[in-house]
Each structure stands twice: as C-alpha cells, then as structure tokens.
TIVO-2410 file (N, C-alpha, C; in nm, 3 decimals):
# residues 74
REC num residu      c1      c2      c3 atome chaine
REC   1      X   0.081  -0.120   0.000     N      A
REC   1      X   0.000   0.000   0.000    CA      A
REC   1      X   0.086   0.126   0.000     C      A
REC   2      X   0.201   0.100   0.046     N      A
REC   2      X   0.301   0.266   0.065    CA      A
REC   2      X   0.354   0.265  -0.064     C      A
REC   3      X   0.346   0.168  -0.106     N      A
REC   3      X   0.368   0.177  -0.294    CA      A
REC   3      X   0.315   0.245  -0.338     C      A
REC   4      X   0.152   0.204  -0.352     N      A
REC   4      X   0.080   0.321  -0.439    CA      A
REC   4      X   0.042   0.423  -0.391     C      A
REC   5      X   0.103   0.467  -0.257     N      A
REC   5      X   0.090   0.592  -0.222    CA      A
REC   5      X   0.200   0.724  -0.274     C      A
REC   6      X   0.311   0.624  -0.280     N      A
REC   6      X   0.420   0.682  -0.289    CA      A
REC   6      X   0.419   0.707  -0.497     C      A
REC   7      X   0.348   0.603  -0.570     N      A
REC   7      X   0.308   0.637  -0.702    CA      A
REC   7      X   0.191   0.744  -0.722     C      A
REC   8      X   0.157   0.782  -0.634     N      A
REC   8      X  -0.001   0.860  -0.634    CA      A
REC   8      X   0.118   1.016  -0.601     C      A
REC   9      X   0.179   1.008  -0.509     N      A
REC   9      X   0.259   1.095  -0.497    CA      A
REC   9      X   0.296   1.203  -0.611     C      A
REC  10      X   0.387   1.084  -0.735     N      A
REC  10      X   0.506   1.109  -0.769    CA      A
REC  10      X   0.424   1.151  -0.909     C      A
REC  11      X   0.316   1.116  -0.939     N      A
REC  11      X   0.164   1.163  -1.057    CA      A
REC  11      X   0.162   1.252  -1.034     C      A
REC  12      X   0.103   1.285  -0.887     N      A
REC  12      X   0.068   1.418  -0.852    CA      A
REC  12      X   0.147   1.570  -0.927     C      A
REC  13      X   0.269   1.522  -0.826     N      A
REC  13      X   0.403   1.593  -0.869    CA      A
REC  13      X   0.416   1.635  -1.001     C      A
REC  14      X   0.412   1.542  -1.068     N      A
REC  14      X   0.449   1.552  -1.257    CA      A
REC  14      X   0.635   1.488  -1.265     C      A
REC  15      X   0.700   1.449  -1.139     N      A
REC  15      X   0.805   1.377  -1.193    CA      A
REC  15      X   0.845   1.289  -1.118     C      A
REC  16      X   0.954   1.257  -1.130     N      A
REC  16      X   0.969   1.126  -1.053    CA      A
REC  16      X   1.149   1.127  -1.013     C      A
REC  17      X   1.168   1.103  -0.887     N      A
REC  17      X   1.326   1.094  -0.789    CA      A
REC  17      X   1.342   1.010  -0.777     C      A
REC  18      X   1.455   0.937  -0.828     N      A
REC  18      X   1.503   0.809  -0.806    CA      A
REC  18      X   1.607   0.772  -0.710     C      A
REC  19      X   1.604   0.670  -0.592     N      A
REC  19      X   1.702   0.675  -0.521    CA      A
REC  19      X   1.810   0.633  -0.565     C      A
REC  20      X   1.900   0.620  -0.630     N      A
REC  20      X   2.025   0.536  -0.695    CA      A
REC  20      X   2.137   0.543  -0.591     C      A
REC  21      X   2.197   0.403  -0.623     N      A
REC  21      X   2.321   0.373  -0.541    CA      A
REC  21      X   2.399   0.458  -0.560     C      A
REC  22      X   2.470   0.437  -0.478     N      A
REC  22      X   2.637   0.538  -0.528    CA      A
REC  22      X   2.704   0.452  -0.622     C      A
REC  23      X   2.783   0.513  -0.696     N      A
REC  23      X   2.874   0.481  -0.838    CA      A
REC  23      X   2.972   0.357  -0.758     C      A
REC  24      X   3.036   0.277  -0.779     N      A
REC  24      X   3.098   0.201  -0.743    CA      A
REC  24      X   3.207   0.166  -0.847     C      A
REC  25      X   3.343   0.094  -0.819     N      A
REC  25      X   3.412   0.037  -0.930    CA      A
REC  25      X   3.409  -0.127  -0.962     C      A
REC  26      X   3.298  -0.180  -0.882     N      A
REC  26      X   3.298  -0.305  -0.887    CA      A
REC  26      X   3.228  -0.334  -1.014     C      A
REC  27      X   3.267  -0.405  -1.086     N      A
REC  27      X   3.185  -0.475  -1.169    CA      A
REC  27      X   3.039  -0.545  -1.124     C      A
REC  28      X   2.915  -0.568  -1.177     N      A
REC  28      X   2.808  -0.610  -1.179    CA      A
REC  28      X   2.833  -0.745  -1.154     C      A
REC  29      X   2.745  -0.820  -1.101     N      A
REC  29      X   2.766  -0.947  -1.060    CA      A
REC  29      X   2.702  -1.045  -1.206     C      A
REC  30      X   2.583  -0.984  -1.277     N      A
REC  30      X   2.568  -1.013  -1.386    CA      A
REC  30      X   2.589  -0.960  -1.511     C      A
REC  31      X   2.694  -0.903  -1.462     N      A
REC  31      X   2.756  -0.840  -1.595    CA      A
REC  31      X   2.814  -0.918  -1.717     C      A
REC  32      X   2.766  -0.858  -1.894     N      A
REC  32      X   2.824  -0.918  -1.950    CA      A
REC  32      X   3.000  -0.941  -1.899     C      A
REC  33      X   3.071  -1.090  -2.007     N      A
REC  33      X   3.224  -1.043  -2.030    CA      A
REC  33      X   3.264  -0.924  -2.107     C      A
REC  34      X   3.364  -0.908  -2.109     N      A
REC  34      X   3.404  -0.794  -2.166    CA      A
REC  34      X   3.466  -0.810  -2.290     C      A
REC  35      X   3.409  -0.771  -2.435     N      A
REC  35      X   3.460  -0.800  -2.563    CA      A
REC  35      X   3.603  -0.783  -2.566     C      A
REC  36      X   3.647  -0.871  -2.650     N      A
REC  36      X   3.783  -0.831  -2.722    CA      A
REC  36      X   3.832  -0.697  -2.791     C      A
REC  37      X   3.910  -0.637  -2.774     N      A
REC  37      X   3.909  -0.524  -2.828    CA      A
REC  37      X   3.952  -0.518  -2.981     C      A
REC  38      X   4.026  -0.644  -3.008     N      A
REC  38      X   3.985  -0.643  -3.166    CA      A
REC  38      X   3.886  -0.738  -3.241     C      A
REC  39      X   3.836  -0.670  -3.335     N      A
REC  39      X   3.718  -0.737  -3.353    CA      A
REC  39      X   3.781  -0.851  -3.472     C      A
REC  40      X   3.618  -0.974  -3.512     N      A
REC  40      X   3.694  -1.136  -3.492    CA      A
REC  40      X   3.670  -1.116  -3.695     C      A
REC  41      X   3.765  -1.209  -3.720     N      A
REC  41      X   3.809  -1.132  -3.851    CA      A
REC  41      X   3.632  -1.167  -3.960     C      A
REC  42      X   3.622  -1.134  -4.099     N      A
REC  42      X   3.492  -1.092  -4.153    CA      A
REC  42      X   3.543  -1.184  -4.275     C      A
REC  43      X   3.438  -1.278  -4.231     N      A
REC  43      X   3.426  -1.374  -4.338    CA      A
REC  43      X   3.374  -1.274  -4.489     C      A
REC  44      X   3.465  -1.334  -4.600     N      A
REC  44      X   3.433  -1.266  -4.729    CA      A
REC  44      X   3.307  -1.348  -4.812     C      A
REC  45      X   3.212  -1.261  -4.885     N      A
REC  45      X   3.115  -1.327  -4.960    CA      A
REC  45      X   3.200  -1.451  -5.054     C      A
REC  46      X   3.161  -1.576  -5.068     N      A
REC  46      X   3.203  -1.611  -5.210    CA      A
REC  46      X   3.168  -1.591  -5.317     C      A
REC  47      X   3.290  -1.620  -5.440     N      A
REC  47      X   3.293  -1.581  -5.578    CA      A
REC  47      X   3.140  -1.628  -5.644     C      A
REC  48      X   3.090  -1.478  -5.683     N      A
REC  48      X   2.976  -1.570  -5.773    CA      A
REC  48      X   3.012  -1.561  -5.953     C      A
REC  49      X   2.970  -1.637  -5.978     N      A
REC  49      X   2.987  -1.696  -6.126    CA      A
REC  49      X   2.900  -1.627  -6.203     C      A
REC  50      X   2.933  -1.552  -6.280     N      A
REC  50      X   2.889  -1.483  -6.392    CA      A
REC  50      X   2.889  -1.527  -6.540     C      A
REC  51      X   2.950  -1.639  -6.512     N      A
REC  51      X   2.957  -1.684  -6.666    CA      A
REC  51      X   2.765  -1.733  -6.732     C      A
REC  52      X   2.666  -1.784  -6.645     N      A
REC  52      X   2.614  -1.777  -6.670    CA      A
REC  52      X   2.468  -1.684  -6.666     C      A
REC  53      X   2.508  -1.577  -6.694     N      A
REC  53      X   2.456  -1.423  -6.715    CA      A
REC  53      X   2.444  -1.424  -6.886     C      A
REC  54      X   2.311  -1.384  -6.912     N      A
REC  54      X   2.323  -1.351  -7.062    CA      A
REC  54      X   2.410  -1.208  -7.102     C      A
REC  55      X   2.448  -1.222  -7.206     N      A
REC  55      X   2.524  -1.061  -7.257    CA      A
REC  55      X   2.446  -0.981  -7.270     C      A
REC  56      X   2.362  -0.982  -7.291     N      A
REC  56      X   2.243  -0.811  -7.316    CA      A
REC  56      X   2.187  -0.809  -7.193     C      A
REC  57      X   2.184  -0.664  -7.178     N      A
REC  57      X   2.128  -0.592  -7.048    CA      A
REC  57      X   1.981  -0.649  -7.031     C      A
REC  58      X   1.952  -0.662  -6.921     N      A
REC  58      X   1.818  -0.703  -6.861    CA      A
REC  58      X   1.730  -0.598  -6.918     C      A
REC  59      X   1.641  -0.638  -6.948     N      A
REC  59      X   1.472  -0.512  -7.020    CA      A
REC  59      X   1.415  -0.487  -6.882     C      A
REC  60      X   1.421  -0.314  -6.855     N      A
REC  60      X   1.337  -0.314  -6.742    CA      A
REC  60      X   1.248  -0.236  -6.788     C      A
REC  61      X   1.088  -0.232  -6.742     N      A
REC  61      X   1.022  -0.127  -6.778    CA      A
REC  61      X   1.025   0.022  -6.675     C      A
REC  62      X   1.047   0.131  -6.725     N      A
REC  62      X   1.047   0.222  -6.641    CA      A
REC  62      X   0.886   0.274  -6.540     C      A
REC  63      X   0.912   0.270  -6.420     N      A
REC  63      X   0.801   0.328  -6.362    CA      A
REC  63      X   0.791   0.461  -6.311     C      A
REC  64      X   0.670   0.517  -6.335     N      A
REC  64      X   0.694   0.682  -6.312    CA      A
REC  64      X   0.681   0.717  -6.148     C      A
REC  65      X   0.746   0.836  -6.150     N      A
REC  65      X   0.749   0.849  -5.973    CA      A
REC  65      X   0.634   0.869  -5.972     C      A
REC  66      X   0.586   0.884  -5.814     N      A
REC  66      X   0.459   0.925  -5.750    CA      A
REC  66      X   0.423   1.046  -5.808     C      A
REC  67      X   0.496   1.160  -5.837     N      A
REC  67      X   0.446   1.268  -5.859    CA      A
REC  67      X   0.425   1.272  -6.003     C      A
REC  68      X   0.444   1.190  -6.111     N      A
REC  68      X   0.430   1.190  -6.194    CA      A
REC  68      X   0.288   1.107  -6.240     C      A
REC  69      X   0.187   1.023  -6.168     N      A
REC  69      X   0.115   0.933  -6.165    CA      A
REC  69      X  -0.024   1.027  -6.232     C      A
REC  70      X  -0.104   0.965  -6.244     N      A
REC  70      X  -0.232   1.048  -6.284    CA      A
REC  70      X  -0.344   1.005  -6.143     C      A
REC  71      X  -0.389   1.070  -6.088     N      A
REC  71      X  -0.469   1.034  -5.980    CA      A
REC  71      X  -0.563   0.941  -6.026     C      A
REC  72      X  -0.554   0.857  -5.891     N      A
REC  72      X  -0.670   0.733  -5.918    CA      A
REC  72      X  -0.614   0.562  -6.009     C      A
REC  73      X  -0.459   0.655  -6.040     N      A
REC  73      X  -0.376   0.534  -6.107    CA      A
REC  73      X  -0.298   0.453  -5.975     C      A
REC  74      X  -0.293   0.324  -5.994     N      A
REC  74      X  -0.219   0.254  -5.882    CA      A
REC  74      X  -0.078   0.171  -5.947     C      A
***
C-alpha cells in the first residue's frame, strides 16, 4: 500500500526521484564479459559466377514516380 501511495505521490508531482546507489568500481555481478578489443576477422562473400549471365542488359520497364502518376492510377 506505501507503494501506491508513494506512485499517487510522484503523478501528482508531474516527476519522478530516483534513489540510486552510489557509483561504485565493482563490476556487476551479472555483468556481461568484456569483448575483445579487436574485432573477430569478416568472413568474405564467395565468388559468384557470372559466366552464366546472358550478354544483353536485362529489359526493365520504367516506372513513373509518385508525382508523376495520374490520380486514381495505382
């Protein structure tokens, strides 16, 4: 009950005080480990094969921007 008194309070108010510990140098007891400081090396994409790609450019049809549309067109 001194809970929601103490939330009825802090509404009232319009903010809210938090008690926080003091700063400490201990590490957290569930604290992550601590990363490596260099990072772990970056696997490269493999080679893709182009040989079977046709030679002429792909046909695209052009689409008009939005502002170019005629209303009521989708």
């Amino acid at each position: 009950m001194a809970q929601g008194a103490a939330i009825r309070e802090v509404v009232a108010r319009g903010s809210l005080l938090l008690d926080l510990p003091a700063d400490t140098d201990e590490p957290e007891a569930d604290a992550p480990p601590a990363i490596a400081a260099s990072p772990a090396p970056r696997m490269l994409p493999a080679p893709v094969d182009l040989s079977d790609l046709p030679d002429a450019p792909l046909e695209v049809e052009p689409v008009p921007m939005v502002s170019q549309r005629e209303p009521g067109e989708d």
